[in-house]
C-alpha atoms as a printed R data frame, in Angstrom:
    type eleno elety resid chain resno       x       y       z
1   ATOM     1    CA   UNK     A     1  11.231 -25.363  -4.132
2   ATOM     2    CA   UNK     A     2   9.281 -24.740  -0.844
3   ATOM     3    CA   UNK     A     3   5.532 -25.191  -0.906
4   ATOM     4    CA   UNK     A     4   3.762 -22.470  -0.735
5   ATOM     5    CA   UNK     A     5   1.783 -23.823   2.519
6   ATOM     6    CA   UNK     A     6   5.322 -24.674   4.367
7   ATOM     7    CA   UNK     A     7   6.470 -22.591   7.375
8   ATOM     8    CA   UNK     A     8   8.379 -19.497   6.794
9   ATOM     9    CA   UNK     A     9   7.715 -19.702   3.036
10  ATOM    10    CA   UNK     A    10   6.383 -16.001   2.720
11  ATOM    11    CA   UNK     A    11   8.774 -13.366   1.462
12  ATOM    12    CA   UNK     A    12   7.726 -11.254   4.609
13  ATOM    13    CA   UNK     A    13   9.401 -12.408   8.111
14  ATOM    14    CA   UNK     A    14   8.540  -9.599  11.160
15  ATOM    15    CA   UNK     A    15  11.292  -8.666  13.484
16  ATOM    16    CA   UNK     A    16  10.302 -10.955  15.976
17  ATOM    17    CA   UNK     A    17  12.071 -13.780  16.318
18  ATOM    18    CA   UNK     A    18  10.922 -17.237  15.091
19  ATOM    19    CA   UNK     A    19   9.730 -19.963  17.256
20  ATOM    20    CA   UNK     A    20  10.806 -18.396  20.403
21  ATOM    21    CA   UNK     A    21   8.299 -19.105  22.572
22  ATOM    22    CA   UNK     A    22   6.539 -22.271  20.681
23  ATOM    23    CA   UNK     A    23   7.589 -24.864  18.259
24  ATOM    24    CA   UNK     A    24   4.305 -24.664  16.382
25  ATOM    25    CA   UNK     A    25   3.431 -20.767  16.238
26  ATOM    26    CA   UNK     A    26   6.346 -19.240  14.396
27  ATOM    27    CA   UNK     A    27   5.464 -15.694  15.730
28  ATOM    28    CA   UNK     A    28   3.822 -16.079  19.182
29  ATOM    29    CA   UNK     A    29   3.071 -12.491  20.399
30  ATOM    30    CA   UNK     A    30   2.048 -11.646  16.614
31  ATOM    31    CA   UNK     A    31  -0.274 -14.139  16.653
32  ATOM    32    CA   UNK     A    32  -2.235 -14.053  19.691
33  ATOM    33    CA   UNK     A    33  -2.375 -10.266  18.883
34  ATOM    34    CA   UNK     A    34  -4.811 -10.937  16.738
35  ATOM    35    CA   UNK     A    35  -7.094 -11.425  19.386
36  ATOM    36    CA   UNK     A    36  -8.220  -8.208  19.190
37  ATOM    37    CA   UNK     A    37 -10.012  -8.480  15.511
38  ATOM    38    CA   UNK     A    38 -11.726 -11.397  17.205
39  ATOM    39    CA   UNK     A    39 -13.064  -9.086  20.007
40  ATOM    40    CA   UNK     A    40 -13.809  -5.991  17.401
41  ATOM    41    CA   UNK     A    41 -16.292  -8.104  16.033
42  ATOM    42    CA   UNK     A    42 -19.046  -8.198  18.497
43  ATOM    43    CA   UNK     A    43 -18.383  -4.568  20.623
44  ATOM    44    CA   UNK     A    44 -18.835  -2.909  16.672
45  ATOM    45    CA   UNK     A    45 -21.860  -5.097  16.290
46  ATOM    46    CA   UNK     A    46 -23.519  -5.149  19.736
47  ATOM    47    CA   UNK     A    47 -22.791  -0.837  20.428
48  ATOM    48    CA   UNK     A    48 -23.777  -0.201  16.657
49  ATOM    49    CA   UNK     A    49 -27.326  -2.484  16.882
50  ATOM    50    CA   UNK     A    50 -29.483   0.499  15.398
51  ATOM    51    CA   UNK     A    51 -27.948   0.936  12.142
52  ATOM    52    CA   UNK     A    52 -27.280  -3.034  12.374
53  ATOM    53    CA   UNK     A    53 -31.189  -3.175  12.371
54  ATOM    54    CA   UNK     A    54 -31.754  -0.380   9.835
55  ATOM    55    CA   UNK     A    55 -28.866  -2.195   7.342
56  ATOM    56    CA   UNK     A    56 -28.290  -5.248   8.721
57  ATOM    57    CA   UNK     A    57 -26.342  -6.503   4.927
58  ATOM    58    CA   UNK     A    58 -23.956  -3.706   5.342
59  ATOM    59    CA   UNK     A    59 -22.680  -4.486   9.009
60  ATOM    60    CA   UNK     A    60 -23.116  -8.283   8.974
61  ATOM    61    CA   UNK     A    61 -20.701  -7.973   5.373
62  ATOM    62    CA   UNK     A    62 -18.559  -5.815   6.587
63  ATOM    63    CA   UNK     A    63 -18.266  -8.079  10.068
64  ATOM    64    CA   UNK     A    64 -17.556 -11.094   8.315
65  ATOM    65    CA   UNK     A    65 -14.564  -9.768   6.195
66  ATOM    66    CA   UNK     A    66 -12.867  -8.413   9.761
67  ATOM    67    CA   UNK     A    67 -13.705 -11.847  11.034
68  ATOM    68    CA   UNK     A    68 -11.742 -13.566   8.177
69  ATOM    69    CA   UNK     A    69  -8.720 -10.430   8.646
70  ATOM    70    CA   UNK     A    70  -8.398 -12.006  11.956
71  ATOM    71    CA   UNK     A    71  -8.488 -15.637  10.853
72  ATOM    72    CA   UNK     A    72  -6.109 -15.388   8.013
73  ATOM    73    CA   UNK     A    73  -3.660 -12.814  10.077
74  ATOM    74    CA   UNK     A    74  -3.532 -15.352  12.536
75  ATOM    75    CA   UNK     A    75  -2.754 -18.077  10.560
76  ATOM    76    CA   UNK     A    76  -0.024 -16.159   8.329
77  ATOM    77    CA   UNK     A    77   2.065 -15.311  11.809
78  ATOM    78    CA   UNK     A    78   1.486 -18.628  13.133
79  ATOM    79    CA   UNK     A    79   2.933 -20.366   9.801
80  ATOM    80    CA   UNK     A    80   4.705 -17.073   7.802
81  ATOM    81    CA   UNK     A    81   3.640 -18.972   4.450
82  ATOM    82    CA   UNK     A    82   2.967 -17.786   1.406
83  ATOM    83    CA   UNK     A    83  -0.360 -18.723   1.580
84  ATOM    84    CA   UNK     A    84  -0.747 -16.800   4.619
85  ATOM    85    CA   UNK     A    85   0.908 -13.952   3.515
86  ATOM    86    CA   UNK     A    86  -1.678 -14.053   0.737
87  ATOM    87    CA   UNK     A    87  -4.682 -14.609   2.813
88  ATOM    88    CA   UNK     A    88  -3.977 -11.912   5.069
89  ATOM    89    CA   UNK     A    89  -3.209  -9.077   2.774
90  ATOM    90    CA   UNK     A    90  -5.793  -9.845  -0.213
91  ATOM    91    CA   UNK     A    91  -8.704 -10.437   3.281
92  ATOM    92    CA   UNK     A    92  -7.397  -6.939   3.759
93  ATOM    93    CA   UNK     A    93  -7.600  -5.657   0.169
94  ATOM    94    CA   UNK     A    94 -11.524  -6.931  -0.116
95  ATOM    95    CA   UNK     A    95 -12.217  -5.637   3.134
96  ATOM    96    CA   UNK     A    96 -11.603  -2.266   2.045
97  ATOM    97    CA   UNK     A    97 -13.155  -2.677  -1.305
98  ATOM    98    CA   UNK     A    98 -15.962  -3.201   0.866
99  ATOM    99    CA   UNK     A    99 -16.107  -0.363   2.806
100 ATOM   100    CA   UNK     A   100 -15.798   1.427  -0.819
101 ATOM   101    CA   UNK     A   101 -18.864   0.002  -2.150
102 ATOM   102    CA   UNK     A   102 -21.142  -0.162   1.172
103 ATOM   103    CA   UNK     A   103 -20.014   4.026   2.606
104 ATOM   104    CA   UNK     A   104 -19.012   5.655  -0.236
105 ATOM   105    CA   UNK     A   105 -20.794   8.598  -0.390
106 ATOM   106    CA   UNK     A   106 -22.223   9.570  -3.896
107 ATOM   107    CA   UNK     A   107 -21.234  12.964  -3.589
108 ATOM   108    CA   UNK     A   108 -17.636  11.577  -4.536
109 ATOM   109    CA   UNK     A   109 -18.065   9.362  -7.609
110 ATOM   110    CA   UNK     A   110 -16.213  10.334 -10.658
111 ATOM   111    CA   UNK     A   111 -18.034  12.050 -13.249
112 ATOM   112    CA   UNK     A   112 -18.140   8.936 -15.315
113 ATOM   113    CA   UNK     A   113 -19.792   6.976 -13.128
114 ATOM   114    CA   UNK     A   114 -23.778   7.519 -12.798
115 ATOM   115    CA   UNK     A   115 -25.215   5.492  -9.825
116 ATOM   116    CA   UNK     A   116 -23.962   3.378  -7.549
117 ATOM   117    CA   UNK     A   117 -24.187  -0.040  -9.350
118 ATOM   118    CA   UNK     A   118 -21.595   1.235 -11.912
119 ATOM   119    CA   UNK     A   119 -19.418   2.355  -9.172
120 ATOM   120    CA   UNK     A   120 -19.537  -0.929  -7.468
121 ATOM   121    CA   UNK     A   121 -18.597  -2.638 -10.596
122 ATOM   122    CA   UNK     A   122 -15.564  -0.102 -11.270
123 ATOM   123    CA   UNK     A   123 -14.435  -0.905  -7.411
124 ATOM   124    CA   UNK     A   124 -15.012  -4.883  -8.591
125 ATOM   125    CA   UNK     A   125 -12.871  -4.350 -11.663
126 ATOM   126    CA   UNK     A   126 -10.295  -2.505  -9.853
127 ATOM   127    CA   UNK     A   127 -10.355  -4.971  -7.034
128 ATOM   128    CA   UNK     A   128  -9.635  -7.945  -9.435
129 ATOM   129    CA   UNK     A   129  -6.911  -6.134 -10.871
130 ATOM   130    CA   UNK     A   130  -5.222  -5.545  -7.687
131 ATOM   131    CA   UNK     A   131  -5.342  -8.752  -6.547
132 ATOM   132    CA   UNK     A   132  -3.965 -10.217  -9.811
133 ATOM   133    CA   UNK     A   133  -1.044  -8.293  -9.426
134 ATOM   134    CA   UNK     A   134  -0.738  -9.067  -5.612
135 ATOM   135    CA   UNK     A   135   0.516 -12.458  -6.909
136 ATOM   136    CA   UNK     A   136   3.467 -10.751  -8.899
137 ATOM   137    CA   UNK     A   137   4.953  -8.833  -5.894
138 ATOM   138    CA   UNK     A   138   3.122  -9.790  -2.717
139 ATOM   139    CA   UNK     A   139   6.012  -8.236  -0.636
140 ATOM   140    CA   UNK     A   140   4.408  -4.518  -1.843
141 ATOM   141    CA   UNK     A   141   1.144  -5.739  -0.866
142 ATOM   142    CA   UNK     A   142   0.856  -4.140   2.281
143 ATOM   143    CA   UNK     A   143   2.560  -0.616   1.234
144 ATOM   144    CA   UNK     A   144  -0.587  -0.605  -1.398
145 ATOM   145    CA   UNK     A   145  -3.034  -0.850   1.120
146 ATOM   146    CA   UNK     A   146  -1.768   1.378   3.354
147 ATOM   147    CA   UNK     A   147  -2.052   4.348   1.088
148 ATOM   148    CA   UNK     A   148  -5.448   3.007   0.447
149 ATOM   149    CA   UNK     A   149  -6.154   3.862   4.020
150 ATOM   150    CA   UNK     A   150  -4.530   7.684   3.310
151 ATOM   151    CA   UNK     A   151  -7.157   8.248   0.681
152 ATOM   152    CA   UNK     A   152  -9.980   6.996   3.091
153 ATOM   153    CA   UNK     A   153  -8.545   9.914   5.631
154 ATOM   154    CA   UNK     A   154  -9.012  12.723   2.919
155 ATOM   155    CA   UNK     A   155 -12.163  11.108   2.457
156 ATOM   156    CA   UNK     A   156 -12.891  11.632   6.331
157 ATOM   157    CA   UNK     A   157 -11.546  15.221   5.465
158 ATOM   158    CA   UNK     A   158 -13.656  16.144   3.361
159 ATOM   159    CA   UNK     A   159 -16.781  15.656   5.196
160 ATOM   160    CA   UNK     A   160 -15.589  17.063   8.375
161 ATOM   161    CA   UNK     A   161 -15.233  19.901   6.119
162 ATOM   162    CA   UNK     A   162 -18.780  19.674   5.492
163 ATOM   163    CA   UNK     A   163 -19.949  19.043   9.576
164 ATOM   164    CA   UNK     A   164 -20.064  21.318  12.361
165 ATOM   165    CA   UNK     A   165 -20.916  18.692  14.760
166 ATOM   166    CA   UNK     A   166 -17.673  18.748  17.626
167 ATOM   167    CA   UNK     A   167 -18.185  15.116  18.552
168 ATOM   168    CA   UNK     A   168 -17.871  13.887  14.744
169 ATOM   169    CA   UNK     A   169 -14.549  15.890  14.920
170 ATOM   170    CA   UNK     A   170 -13.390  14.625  18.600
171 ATOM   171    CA   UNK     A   171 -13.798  10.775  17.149
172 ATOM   172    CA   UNK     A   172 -12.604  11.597  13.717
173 ATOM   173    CA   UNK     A   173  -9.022  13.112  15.220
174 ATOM   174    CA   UNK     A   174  -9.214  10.193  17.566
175 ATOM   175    CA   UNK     A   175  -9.701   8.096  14.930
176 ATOM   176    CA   UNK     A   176  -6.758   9.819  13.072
177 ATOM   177    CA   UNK     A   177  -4.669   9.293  16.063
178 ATOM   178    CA   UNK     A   178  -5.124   5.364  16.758
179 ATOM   179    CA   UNK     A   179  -4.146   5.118  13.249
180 ATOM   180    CA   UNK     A   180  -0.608   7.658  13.457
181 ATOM   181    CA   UNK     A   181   0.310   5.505  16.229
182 ATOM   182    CA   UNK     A   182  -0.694   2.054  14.303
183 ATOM   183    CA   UNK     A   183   0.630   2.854  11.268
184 ATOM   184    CA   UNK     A   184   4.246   4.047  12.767
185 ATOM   185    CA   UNK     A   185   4.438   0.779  14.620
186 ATOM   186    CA   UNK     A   186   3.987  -1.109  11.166
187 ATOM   187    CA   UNK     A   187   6.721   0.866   9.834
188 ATOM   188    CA   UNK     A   188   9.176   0.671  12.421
189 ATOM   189    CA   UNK     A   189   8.797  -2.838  12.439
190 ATOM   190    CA   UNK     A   190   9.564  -3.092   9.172
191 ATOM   191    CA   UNK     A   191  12.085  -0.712   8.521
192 ATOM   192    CA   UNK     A   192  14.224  -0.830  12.309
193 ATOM   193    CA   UNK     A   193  14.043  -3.714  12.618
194 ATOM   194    CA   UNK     A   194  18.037  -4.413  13.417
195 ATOM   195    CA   UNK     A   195  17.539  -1.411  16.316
196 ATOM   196    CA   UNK     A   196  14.442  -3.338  17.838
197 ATOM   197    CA   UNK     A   197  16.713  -6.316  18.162
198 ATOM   198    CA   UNK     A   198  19.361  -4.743  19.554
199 ATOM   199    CA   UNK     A   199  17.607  -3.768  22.645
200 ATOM   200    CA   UNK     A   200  15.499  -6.497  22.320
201 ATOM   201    CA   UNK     A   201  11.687  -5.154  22.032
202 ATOM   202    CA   UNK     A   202  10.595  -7.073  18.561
203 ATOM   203    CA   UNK     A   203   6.935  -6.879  19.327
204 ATOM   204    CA   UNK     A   204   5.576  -3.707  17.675
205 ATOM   205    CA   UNK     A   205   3.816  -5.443  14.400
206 ATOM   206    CA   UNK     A   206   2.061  -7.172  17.941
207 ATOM   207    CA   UNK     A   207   0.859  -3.456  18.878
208 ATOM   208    CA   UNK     A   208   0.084  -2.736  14.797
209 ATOM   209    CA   UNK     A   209  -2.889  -5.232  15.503
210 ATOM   210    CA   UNK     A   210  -3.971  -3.717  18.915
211 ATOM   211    CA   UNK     A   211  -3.752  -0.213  17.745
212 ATOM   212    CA   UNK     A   212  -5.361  -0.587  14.657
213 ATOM   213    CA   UNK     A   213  -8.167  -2.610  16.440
214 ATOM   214    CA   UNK     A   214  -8.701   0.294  18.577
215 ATOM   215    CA   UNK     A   215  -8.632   2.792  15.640
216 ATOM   216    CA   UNK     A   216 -11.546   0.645  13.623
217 ATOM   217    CA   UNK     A   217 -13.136   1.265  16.718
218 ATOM   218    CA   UNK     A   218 -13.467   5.221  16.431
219 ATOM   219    CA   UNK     A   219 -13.295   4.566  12.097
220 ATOM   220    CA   UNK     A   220 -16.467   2.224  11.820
221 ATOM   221    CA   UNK     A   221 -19.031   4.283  13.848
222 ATOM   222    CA   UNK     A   222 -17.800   7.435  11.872
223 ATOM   223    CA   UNK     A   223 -18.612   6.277   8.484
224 ATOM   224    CA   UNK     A   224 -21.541   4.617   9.324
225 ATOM   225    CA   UNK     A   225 -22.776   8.098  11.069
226 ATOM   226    CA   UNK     A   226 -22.104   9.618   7.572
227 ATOM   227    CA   UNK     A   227 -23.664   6.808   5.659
228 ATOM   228    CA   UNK     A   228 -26.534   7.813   7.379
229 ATOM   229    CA   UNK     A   229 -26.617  11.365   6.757
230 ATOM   230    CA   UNK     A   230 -25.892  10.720   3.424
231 ATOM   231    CA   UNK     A   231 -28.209   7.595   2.865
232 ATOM   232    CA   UNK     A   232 -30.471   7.083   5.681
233 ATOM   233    CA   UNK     A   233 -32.122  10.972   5.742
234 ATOM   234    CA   UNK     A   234 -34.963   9.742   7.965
235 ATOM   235    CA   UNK     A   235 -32.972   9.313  10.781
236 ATOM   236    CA   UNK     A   236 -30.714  11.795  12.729
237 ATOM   237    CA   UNK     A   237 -27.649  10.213  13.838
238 ATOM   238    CA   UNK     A   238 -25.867  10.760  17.285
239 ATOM   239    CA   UNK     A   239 -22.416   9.610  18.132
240 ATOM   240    CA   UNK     A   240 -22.305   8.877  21.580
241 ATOM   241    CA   UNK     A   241 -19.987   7.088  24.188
242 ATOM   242    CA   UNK     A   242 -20.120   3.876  25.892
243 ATOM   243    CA   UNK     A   243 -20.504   2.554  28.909
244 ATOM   244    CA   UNK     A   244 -20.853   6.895  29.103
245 ATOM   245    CA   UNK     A   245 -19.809  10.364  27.999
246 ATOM   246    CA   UNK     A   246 -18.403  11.063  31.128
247 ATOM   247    CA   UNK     A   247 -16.146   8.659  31.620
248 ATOM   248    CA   UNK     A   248 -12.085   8.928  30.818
249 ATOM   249    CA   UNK     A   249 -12.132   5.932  28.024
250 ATOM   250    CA   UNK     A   250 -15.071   5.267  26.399
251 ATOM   251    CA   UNK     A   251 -15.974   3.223  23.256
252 ATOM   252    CA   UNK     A   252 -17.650   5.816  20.452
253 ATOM   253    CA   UNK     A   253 -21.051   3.902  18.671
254 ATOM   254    CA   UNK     A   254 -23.988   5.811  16.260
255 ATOM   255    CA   UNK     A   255 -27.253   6.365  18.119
256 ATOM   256    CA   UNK     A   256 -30.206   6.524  15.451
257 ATOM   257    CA   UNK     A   257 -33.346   9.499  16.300
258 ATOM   258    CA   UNK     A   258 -36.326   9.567  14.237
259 ATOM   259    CA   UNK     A   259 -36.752  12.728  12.303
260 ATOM   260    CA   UNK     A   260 -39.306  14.740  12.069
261 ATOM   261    CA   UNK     A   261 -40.607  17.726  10.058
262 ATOM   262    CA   UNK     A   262 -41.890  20.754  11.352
263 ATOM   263    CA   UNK     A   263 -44.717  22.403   9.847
């Protein structure tokens, strides 16, 4: 029996072909696709630096679990262990377990639950759980978490449903898109595979990581603009554009105003 740190031991193997372009990295383009996590890092935490400084536990936890999506990604397509397999997908599983604790809004909880230290515990629980059975069938792993992903979208629904603001909409559809495009690259990777090779374009779990870079991009400034209004009531948040409004691609980060009564 294989160990579970040896090369190619994962029951998961992308369409692109094995040690084609290095004896060491077993999928090349896969791996240095990953790049982009390593970038997302700093842009989310450098265009974001107001609500950084206003909850600087929140950002710094949630930067440190994409930092360790990248690391372990990169390592699972670089070896396609089990171990990396593992990494990768639970890293992802905690990550969003994360974002449930830190942005979900109270307004949400289930009836049972009465503040958000029992909520936290129930996402704990839950989180456990999930990664327990992980072990038993890692090869449904990913499936799992993305229809973890559709629930944060009605979640995103629901409070557009709620805003009026036309540039909360504009990034959240944006958002929405990045992910369409993400998310069909994942699956066609993994279910056309034999088509892909046939005319010889095995790259698209490579564009899965690109896209859904980009797509945390529009995702991360819009939940943090509603933990705000939901959280923070003492500021007004702005979503605005960098480098600036006007031009034709443009990174989306929250802008925190003061409020202020008026008598």
């Amino acid at each position: 029996m294989p160990s579970i740190f040896a090369y190619l031991s994962s029951e998961v193997d992308w369409c692109e072909d094995n040690f084609q372009h290095s004896e060491v990295i077993a999928e090349y383009y896969n791996t240095i696709s990953n790049v982009s996590f390593f970038l997302l890092l700093p842009t989310l935490l450098y265009l974001n630096h107001q609500y950084v400084q206003q909850r600087p536990f929140s950002a710094y936890s949630l930067a440190i679990m994409l930092l360790l999506v990248g690391t372990f990604s990169t390592y699972y397509h670089v070896t396609l262990s089990y171990v990396g397999q593992m990494l990768d997908e639970l890293a992802i599983l905690w990550t969003l377990a994360l974002k449930y604790v830190l942005w979900f809004p109270k307004c949400y909880f289930p009836g049972f639950i009465k503040n958000r230290t029992q909520f936290v515990q129930l996402i704990g629980v839950t989180t456990v759980i999930c990664t327990l059975m992980s072990f038993i069938k890692p090869v449904f792993n990913a499936y799992l978490l993305n229809c973890i992903s559709l629930h944060l979208l009605y979640l995103t629904f629901q409070e557009l449903k709620k805003c009026s603001n036309p540039r909360v909409h504009r990034i959240a559809a944006f958002m929405v898109m990045w992910w369409v495009l993400a998310i069909s690259c994942w699956l066609s990777d993994r279910w056309f595979c034999g088509f892909w090779q046939r005319i010889n374009f095995c790259y698209l779990h490579s564009f899965w990581h690109l896209l859904i870079s980009i797509a945390l991009l529009y995702c991360c400034p819009l939940f943090i603009y509603f933990d705000v209004v939901h959280e923070i009531p003492s500021f007004e948040p702005e979503l605005e554009y960098w480098p600036s409004d006007s031009w034709p691609i443009a990174l989306p980060y929250l802008a925190l105003r003061k409020s202020y009564k008026r008598c």
